[in-house]
PDB file of N, H, CA, C and O in Angstrom:
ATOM      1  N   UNK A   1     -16.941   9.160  12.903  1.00  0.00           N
ATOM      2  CA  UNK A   1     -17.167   7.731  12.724  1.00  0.00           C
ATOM      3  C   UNK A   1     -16.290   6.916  13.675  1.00  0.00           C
ATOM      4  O   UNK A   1     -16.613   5.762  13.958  1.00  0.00           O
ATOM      5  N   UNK A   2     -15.331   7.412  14.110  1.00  0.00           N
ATOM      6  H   UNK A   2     -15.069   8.349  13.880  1.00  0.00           H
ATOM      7  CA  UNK A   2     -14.552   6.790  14.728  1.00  0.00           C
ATOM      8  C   UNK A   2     -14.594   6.781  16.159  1.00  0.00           C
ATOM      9  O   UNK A   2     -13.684   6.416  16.903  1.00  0.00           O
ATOM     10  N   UNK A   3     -16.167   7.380  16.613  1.00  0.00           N
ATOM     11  H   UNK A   3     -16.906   7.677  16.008  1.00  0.00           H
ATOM     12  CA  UNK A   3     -16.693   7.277  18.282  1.00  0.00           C
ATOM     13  C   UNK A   3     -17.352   6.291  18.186  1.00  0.00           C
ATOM     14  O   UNK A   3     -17.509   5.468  19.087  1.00  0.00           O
ATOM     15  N   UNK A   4     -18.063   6.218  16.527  1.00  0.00           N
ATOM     16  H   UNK A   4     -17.935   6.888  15.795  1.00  0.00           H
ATOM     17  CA  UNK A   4     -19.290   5.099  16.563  1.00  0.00           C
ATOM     18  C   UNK A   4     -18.341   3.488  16.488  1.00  0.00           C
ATOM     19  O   UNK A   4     -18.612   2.463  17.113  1.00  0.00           O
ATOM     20  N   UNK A   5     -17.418   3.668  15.706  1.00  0.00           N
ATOM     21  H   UNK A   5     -17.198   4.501  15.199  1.00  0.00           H
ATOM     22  CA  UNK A   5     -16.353   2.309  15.896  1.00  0.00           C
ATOM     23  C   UNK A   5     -15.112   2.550  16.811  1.00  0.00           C
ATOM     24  O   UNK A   5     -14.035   2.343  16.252  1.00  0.00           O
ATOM     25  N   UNK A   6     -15.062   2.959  18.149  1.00  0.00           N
ATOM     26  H   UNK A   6     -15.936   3.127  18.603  1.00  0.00           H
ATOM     27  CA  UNK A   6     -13.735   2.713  18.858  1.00  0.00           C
ATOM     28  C   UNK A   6     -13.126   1.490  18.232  1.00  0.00           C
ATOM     29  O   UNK A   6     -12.344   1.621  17.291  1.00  0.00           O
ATOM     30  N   UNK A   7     -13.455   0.267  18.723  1.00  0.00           N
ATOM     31  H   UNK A   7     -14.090   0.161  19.488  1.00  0.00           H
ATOM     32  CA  UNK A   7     -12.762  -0.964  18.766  1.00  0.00           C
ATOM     33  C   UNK A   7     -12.658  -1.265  17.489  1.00  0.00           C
ATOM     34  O   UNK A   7     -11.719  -2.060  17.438  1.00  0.00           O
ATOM     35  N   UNK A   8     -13.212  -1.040  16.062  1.00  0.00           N
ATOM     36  H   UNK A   8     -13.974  -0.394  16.103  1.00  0.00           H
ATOM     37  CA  UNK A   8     -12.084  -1.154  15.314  1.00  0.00           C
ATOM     38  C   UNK A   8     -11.500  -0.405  14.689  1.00  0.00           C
ATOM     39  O   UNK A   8     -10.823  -0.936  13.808  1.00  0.00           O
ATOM     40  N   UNK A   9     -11.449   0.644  14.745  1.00  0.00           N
ATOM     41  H   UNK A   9     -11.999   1.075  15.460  1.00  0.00           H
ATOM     42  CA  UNK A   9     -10.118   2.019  14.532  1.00  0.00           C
ATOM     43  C   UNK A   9     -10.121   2.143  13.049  1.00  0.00           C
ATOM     44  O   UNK A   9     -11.179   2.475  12.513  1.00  0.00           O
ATOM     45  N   UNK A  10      -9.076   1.919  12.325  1.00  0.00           N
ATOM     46  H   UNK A  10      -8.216   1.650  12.760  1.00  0.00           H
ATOM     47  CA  UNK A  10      -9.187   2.513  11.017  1.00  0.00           C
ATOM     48  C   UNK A  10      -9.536   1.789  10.300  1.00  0.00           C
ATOM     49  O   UNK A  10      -9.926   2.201   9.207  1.00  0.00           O
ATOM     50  N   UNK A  11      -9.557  -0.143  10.710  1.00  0.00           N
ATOM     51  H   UNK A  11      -9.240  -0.478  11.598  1.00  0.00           H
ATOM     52  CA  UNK A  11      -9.492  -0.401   9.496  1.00  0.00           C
ATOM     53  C   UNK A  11     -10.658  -0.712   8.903  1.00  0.00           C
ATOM     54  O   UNK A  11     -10.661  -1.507   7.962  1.00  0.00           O
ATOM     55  N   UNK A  12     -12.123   0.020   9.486  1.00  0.00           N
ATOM     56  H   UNK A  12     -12.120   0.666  10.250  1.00  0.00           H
ATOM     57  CA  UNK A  12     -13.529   0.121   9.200  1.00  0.00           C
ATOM     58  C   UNK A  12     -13.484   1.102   8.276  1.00  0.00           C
ATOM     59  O   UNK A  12     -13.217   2.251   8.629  1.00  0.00           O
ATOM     60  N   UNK A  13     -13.733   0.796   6.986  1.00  0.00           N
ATOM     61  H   UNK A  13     -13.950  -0.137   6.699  1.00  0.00           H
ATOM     62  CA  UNK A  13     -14.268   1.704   6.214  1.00  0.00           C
ATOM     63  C   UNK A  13     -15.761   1.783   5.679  1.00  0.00           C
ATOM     64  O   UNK A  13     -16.260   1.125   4.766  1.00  0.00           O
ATOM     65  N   UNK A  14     -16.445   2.916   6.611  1.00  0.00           N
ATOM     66  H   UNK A  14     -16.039   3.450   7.353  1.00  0.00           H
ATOM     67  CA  UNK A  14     -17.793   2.985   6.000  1.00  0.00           C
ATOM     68  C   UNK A  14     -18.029   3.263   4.428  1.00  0.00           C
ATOM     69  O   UNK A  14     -17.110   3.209   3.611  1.00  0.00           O
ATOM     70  N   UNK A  15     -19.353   3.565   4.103  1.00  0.00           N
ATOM     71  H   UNK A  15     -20.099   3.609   4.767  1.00  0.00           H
ATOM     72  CA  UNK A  15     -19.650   3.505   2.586  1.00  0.00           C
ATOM     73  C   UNK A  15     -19.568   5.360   2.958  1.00  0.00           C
ATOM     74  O   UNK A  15     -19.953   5.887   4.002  1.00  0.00           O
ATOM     75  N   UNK A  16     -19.057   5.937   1.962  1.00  0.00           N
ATOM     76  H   UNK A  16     -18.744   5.508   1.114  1.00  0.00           H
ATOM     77  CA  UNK A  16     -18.732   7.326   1.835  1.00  0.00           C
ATOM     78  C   UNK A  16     -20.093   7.958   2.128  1.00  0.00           C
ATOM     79  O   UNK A  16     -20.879   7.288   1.458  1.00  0.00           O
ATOM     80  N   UNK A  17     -20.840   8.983   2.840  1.00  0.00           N
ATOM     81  H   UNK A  17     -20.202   9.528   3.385  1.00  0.00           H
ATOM     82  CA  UNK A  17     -22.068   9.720   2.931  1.00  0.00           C
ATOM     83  C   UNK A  17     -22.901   8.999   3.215  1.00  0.00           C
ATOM     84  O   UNK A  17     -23.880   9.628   3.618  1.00  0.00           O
ATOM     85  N   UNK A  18     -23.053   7.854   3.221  1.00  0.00           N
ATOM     86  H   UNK A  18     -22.258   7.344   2.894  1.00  0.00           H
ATOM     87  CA  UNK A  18     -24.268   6.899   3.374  1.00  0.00           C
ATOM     88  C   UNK A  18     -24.634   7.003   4.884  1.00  0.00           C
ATOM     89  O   UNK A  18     -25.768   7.277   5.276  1.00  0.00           O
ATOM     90  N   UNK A  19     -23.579   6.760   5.685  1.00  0.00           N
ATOM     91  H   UNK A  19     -22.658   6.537   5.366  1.00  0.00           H
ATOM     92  CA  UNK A  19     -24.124   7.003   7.421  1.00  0.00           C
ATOM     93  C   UNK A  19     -25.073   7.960   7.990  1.00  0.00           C
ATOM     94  O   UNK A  19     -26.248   7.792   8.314  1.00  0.00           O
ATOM     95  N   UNK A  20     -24.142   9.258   8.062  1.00  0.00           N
ATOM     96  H   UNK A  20     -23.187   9.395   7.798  1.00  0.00           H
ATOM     97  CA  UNK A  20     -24.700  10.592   8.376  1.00  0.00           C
ATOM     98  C   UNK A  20     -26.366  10.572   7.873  1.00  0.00           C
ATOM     99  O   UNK A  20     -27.282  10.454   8.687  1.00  0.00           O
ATOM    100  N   UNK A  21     -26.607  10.727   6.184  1.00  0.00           N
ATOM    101  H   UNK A  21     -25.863  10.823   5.523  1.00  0.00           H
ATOM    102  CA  UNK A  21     -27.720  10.744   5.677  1.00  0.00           C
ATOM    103  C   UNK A  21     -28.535   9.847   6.324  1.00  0.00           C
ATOM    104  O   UNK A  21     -29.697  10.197   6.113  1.00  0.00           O
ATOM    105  N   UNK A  22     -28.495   8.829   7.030  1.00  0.00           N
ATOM    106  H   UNK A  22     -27.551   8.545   7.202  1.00  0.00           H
ATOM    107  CA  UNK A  22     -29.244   7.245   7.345  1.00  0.00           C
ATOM    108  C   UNK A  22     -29.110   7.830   8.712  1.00  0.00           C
ATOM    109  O   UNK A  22     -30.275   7.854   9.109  1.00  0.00           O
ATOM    110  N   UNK A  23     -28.477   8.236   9.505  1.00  0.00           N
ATOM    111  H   UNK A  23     -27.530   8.216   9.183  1.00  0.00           H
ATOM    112  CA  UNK A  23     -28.563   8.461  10.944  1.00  0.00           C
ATOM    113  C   UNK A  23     -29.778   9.461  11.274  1.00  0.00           C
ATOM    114  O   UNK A  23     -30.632   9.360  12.155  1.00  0.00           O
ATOM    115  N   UNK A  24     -29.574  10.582  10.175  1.00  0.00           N
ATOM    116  H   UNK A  24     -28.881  10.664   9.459  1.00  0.00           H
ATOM    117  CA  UNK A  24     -30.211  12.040  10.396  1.00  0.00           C
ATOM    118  C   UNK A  24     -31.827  11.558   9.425  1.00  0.00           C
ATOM    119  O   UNK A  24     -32.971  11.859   9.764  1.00  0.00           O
ATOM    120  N   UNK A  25     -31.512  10.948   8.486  1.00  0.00           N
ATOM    121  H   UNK A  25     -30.583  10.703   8.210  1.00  0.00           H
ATOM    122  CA  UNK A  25     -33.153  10.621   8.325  1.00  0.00           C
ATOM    123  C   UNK A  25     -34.073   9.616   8.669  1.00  0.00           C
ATOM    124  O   UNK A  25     -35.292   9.743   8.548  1.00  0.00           O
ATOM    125  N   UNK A  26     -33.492   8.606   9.101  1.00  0.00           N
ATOM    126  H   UNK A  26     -32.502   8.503   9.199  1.00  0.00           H
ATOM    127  CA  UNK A  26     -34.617   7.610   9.476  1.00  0.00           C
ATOM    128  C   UNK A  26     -34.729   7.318  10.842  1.00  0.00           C
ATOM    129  O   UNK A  26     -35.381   6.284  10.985  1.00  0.00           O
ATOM    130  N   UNK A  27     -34.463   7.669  11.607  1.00  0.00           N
ATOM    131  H   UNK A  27     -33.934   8.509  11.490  1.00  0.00           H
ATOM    132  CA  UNK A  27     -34.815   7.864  13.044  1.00  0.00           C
ATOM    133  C   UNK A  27     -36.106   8.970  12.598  1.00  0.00           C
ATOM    134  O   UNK A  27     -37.201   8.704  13.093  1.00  0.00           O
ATOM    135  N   UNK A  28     -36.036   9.993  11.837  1.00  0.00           N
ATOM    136  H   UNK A  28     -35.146  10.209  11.435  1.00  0.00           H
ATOM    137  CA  UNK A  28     -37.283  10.609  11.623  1.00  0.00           C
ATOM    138  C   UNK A  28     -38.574  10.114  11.027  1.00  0.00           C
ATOM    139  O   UNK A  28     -39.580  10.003  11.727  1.00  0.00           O
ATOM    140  N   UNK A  29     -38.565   9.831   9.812  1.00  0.00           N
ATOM    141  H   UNK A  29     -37.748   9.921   9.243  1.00  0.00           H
ATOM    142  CA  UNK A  29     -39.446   9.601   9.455  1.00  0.00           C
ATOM    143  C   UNK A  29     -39.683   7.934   8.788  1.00  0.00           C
ATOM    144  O   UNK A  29     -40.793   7.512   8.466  1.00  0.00           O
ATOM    145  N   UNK A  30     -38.790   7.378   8.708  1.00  0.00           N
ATOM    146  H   UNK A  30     -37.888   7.722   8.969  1.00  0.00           H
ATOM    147  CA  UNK A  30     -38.189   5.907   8.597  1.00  0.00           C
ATOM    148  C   UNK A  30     -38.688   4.904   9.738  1.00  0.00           C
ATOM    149  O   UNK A  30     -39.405   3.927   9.523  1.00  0.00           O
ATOM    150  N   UNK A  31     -38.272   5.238  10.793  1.00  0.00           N
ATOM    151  H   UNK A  31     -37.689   6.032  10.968  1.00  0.00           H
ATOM    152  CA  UNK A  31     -38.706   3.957  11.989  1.00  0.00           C
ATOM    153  C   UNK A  31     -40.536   4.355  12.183  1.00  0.00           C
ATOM    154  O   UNK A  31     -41.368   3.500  12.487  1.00  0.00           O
ATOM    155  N   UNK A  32     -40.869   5.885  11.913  1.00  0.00           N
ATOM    156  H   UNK A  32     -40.193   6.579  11.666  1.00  0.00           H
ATOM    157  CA  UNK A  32     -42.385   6.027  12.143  1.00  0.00           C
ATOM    158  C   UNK A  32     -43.054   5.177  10.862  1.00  0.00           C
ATOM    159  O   UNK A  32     -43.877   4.279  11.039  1.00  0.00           O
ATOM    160  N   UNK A  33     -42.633   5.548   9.706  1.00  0.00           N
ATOM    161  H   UNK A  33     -41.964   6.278   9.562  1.00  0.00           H
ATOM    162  CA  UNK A  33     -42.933   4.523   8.845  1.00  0.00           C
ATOM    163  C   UNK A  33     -42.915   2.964   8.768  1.00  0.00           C
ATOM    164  O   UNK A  33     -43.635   2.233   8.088  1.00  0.00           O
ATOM    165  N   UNK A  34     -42.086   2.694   9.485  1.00  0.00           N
ATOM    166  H   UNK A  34     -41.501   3.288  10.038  1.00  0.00           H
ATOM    167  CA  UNK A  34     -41.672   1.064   9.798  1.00  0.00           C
ATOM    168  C   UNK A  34     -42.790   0.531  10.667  1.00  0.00           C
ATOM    169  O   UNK A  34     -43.392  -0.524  10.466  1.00  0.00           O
ATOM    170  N   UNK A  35     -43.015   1.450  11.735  1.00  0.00           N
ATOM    171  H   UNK A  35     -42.527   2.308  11.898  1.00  0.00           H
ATOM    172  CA  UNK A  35     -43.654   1.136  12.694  1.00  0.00           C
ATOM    173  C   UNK A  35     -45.166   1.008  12.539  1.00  0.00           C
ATOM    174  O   UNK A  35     -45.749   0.087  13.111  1.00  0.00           O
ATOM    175  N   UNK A  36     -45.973   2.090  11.623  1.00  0.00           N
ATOM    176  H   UNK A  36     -45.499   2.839  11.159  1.00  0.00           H
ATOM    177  CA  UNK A  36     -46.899   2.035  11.392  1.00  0.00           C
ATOM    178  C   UNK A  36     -47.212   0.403  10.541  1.00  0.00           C
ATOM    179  O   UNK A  36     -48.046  -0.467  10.790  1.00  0.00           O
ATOM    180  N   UNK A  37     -46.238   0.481   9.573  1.00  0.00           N
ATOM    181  H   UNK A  37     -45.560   1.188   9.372  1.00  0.00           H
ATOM    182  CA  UNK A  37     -46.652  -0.564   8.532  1.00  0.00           C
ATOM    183  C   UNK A  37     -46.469  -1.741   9.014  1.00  0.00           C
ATOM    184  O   UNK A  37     -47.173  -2.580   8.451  1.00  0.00           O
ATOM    185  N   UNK A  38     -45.352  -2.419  10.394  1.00  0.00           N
ATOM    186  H   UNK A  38     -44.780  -1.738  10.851  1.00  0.00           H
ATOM    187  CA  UNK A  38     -45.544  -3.675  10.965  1.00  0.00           C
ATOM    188  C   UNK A  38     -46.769  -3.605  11.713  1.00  0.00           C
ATOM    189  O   UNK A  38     -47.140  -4.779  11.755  1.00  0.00           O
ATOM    190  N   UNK A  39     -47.582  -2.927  12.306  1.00  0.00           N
ATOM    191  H   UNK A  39     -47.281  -1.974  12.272  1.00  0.00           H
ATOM    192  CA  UNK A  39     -48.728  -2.606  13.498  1.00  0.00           C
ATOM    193  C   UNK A  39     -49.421  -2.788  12.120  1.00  0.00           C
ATOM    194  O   UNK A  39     -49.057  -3.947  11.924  1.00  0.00           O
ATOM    195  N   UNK A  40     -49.891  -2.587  11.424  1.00  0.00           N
ATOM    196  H   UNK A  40     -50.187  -1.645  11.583  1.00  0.00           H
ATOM    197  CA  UNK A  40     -50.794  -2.558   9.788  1.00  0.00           C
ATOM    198  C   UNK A  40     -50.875  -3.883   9.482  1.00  0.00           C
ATOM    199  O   UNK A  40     -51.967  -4.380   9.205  1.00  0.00           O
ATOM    200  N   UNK A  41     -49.312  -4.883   9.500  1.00  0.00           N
ATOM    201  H   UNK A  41     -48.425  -4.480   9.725  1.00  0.00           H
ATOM    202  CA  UNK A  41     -49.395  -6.080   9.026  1.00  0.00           C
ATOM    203  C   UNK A  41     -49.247  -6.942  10.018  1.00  0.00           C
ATOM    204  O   UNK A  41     -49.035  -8.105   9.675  1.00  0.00           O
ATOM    205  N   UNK A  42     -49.307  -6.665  11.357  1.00  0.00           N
ATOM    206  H   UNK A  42     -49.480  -5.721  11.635  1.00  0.00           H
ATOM    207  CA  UNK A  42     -49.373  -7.539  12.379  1.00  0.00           C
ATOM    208  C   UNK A  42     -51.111  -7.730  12.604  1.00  0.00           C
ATOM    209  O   UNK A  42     -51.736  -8.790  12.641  1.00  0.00           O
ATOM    210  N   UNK A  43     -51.596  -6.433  12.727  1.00  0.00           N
ATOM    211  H   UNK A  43     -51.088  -5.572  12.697  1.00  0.00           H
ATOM    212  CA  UNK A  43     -53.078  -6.661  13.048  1.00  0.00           C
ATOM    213  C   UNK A  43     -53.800  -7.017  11.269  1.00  0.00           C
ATOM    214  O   UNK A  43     -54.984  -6.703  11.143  1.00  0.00           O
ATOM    215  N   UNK A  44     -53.350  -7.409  10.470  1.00  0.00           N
ATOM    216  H   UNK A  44     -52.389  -7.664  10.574  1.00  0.00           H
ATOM    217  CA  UNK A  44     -53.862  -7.727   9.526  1.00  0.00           C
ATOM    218  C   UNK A  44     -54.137  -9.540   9.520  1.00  0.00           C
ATOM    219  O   UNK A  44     -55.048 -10.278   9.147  1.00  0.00           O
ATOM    220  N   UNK A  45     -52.408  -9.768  10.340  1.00  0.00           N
ATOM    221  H   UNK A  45     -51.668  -9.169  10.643  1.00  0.00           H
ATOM    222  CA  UNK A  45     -52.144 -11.685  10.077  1.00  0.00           C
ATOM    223  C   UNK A  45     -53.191 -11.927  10.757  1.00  0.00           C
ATOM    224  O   UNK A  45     -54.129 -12.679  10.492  1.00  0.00           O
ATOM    225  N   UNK A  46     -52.905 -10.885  12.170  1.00  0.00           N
ATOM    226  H   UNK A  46     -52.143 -10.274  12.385  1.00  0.00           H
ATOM    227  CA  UNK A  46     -54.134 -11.586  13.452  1.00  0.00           C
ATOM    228  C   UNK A  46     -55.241 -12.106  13.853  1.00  0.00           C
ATOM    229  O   UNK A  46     -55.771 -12.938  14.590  1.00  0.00           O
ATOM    230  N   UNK A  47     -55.461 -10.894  12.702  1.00  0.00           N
ATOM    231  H   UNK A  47     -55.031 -10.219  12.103  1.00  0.00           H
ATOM    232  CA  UNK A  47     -57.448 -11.282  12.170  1.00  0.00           C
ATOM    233  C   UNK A  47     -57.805 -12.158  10.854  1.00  0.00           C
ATOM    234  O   UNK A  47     -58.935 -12.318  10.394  1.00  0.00           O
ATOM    235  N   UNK A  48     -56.413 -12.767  10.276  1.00  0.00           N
ATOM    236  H   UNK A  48     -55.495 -12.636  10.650  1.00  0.00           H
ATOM    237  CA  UNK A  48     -56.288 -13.577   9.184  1.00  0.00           C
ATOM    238  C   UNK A  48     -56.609 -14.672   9.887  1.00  0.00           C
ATOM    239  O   UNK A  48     -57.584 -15.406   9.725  1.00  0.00           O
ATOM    240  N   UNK A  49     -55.465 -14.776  10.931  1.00  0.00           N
ATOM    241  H   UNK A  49     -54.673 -14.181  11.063  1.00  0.00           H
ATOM    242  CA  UNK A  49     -55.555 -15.838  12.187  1.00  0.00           C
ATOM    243  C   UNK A  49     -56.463 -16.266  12.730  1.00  0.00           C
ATOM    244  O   UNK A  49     -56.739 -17.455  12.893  1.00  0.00           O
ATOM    245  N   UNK A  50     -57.290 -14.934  13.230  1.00  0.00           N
ATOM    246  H   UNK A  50     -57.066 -13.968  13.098  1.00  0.00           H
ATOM    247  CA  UNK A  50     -58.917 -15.672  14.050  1.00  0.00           C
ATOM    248  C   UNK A  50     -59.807 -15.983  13.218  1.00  0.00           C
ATOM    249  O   UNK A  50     -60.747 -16.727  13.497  1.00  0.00           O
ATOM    250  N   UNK A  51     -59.584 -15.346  11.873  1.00  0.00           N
ATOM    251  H   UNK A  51     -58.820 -14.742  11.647  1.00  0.00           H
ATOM    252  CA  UNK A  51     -60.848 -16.051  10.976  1.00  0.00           C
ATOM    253  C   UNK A  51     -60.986 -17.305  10.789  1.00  0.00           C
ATOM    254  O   UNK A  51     -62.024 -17.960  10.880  1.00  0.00           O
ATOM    255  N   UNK A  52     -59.310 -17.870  10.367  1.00  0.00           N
ATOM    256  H   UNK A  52     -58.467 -17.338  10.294  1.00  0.00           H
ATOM    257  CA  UNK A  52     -59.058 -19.332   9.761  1.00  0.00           C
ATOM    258  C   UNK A  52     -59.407 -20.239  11.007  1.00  0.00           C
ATOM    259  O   UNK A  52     -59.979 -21.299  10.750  1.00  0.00           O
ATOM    260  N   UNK A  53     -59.219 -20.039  11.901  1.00  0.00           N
ATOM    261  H   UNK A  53     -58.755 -19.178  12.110  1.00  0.00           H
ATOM    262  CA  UNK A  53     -59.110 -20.756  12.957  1.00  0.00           C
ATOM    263  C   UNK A  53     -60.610 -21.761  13.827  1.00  0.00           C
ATOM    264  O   UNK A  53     -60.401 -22.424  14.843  1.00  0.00           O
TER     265      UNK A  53
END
């Protein structure tokens, strides 16, 4: 933790286990999930958009 915070050294205290777990899983299957569901609700407003319009 202390490569990911050089500049502030010790007196960063992360939340105990929470990092690691969040680093190693959602770059996997987390941002693909994110990604699908903004592209889902972007092309949803869009065509909300051209209808109203």
């Amino acid at each position: 933790m202390q490569s990911l915070y050089p500049f502030v050294g010790e007196t960063h205290v992360p939340r105990p286990e929470l990092p690691p777990k969040l680093m190693q899983r959602v770059p996997s299957r987390g941002s693909i999930l994110l990604l699908i569901f903004y592209s889902l609700v972007h092309r949803c407003a869009w065509l909300i958009l051209r209808l109203y319009q």
